[in-house]
C-alpha positions as CSV (number, residue, x, y, z in Angstrom):
1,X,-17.5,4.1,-23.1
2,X,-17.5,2.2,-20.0
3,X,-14.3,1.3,-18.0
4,X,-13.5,-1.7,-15.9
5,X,-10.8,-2.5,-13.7
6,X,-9.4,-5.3,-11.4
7,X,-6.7,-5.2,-9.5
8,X,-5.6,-6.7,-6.2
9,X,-3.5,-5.0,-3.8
10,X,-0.3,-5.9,-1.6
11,X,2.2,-3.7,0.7
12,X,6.0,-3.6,-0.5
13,X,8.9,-2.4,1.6
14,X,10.0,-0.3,-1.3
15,X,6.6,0.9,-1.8
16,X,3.2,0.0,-2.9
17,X,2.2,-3.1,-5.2
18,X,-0.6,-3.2,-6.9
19,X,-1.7,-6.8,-9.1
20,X,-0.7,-9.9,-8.9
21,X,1.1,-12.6,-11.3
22,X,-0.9,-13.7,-14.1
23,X,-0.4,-15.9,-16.6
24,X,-1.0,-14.1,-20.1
25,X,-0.9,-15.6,-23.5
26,X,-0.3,-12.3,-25.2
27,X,3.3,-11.1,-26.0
28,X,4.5,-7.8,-23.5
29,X,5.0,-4.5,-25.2
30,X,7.5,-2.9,-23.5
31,X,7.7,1.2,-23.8
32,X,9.9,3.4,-22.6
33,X,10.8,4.9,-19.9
34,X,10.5,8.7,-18.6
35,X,12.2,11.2,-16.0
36,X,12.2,14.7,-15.6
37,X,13.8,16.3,-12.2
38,X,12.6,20.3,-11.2
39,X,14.7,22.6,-9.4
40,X,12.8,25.3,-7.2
41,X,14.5,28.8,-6.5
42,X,15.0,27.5,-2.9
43,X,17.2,24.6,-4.0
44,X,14.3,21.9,-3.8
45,X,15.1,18.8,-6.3
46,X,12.1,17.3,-7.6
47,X,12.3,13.9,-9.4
48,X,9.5,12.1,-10.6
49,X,9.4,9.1,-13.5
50,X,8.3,5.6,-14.5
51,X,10.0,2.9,-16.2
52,X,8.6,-1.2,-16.8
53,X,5.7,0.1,-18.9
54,X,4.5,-2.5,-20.7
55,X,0.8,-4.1,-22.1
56,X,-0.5,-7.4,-23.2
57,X,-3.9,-7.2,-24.9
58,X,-6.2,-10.5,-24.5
59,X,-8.9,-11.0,-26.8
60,X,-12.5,-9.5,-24.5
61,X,-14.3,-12.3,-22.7
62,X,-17.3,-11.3,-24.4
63,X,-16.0,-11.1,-27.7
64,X,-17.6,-7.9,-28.7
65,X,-15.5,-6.0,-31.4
66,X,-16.3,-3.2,-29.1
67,X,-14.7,-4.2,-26.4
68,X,-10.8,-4.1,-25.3
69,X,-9.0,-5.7,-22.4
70,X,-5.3,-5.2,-21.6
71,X,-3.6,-6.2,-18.6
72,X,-0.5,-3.4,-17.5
73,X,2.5,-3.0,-16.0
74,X,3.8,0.4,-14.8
75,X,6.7,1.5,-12.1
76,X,6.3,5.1,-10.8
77,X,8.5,6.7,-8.6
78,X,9.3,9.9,-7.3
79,X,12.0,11.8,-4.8
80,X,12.5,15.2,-3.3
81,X,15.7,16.5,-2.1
82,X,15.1,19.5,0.2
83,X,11.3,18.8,0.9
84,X,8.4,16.3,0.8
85,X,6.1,15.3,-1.1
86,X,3.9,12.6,-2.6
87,X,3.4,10.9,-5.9
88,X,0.2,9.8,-8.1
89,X,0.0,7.3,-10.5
90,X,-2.9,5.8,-12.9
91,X,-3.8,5.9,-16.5
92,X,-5.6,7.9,-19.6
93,X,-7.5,6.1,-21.4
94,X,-9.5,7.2,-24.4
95,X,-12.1,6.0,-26.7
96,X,-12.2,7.6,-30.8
97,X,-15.9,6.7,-30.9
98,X,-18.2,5.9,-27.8
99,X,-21.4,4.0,-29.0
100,X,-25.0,4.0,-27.8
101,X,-26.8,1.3,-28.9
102,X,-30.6,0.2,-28.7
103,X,-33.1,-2.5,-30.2
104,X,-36.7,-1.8,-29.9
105,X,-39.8,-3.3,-31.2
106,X,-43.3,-1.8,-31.1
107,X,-46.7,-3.2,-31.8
108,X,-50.3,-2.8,-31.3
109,X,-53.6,-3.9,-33.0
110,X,-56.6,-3.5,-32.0
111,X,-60.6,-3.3,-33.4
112,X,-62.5,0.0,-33.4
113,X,-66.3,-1.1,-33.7
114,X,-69.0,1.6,-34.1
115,X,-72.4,0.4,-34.3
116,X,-75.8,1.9,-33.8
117,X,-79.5,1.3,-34.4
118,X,-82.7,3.9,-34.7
119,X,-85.6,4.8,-36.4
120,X,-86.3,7.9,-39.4
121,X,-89.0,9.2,-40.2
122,X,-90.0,9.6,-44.0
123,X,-92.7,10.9,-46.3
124,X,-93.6,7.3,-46.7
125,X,-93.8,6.1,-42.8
126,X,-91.5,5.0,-40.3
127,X,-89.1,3.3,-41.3
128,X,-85.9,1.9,-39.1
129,X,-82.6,2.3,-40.1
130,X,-79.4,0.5,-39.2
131,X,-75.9,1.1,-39.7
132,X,-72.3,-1.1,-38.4
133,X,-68.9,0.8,-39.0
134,X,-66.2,-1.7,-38.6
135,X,-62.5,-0.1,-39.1
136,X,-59.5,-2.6,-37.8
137,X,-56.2,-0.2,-37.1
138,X,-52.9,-2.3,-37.1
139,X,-49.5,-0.2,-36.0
140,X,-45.9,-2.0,-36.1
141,X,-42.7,-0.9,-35.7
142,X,-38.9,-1.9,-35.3
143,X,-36.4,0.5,-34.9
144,X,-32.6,0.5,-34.1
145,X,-30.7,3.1,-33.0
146,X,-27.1,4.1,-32.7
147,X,-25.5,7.2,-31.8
148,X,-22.3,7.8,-32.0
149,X,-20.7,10.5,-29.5
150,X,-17.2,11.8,-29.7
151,X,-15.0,9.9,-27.5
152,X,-13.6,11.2,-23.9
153,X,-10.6,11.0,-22.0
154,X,-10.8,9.3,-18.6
155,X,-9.1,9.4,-15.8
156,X,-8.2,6.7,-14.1
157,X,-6.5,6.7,-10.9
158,X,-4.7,4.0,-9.2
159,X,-2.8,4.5,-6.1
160,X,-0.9,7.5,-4.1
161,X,2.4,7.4,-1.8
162,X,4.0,9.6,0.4
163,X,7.7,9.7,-0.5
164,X,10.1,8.9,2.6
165,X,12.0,11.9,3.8
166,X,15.1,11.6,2.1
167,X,14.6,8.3,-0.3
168,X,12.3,7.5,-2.9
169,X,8.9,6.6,-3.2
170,X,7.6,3.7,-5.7
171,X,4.6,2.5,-7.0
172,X,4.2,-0.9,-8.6
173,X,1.5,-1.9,-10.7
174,X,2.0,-5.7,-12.4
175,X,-0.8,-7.2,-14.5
176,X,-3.6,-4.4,-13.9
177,X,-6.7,-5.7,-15.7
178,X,-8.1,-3.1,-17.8
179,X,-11.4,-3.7,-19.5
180,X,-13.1,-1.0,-21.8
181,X,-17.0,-1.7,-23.5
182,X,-19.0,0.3,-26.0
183,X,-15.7,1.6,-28.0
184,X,-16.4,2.0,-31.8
185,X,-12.5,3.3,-32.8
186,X,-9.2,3.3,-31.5
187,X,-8.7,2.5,-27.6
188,X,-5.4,5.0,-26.3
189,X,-4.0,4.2,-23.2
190,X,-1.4,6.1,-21.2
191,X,0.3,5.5,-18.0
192,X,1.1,9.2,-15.8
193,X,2.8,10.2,-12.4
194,X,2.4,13.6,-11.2
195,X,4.6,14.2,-8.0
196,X,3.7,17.3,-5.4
197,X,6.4,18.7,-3.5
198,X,6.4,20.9,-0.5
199,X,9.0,23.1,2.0
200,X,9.0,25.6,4.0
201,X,9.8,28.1,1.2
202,X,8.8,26.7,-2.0
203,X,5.8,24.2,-3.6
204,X,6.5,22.5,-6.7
205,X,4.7,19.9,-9.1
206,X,5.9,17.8,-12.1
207,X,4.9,14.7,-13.7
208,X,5.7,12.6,-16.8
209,X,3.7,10.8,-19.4
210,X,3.9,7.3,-20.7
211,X,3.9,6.6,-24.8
212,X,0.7,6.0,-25.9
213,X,-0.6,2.4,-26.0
214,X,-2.8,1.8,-29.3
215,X,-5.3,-0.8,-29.1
């Protein structure tokens, strides 16, 4: 399974955008949104979530039934009250079946030519002798080969930010262009946020999960 990605990038005041409008004649799936909040012993509040998750499949540019392309749009955010921290945002994507495929053809021909000329010696004389062994060899073959592999998870990361001592941290991802080749099954794709947290007394981590996208 290979993975491609496009995306151009712009600073926010609120945070970091990522993308840029595109026109797309596919209709948005929105999905829901997700929050969870952590509490350390210390008293440390740790919020982290997304919401505007949405997708709009396209048909692949090269038309190959094993191919998907999807373009994305994702807000993470995260805040810590008591501490600080950072958030990380990108996707899972995973493949049912990742294909191999090869076409190969092999030939050769060729003429083997043994020849050879003497003289024997009999009860009747000399007499010569002569002999010609002529054995063509033709070889052909066309082969084509698939394997099939059980499909992965991959990782992909898109973008990090500090959250803001006291405020909240976002990242913004519009119309992210993802492109996925060599998949024989169902493509899964799911947006994530982790957040870290840190103070003086206590370290914490949390994130939240997107529903999966089914392409």
């Amino acid at each position: 399974m290979m993975i491609k990605t496009a995306f151009t990038a712009a600073a926010t005041a609120a945070g970091l955008l990522l993308g840029g409008p595109m026109a797309s004649t596919a209709q948005a799936g929105a999905m829901a949104p997700h929050e969870k909040t952590t509490v350390a012993p210390n008293g440390m509040s740790v919020t982290v979530g997304h919401q505007d998750n949405a997708f709009r499949p396209v048909a692949p540019l090269n038309g190959m039934p094993t191919s998907r392309e999807v373009y994305l749009d994702n807000t993470s955010y995260g805040r810590v009250a008591g501490g600080t921290g950072t958030i990380r945002t990108g996707y899972f994507v995973a493949c049912a079946v990742d294909l191999d495929v090869s076409f190969t053809i092999e030939g050769s021909a060729g003429i083997d030519i043994g020849a050879s000329v003497g003289v024997g010696v009999g009860s009747l004389g000399v007499t010569p002798t002569a002999s010609a062994d002529i054995s063509p060899t033709i070889g052909g073959s066309i082969g084509f080969d698939l394997s099939i592999a059980p499909g992965k998870i991959k990782d992909i990361s898109l973008a990090e930010k500090q959250i803001p001592a006291g405020g909240t941290g976002y990242v913004v991802s519009s119309d992210y262009r993802l492109t996925v080749e060599g998949c024989g099954g169902p493509l899964t794709v799911q947006a994530y946020t982790i957040i870290e947290a840190t103070s003086p007394e206590a370290d914490a981590a949390s994130w939240v999960i997107g529903d999966p996208i089914n392409l």
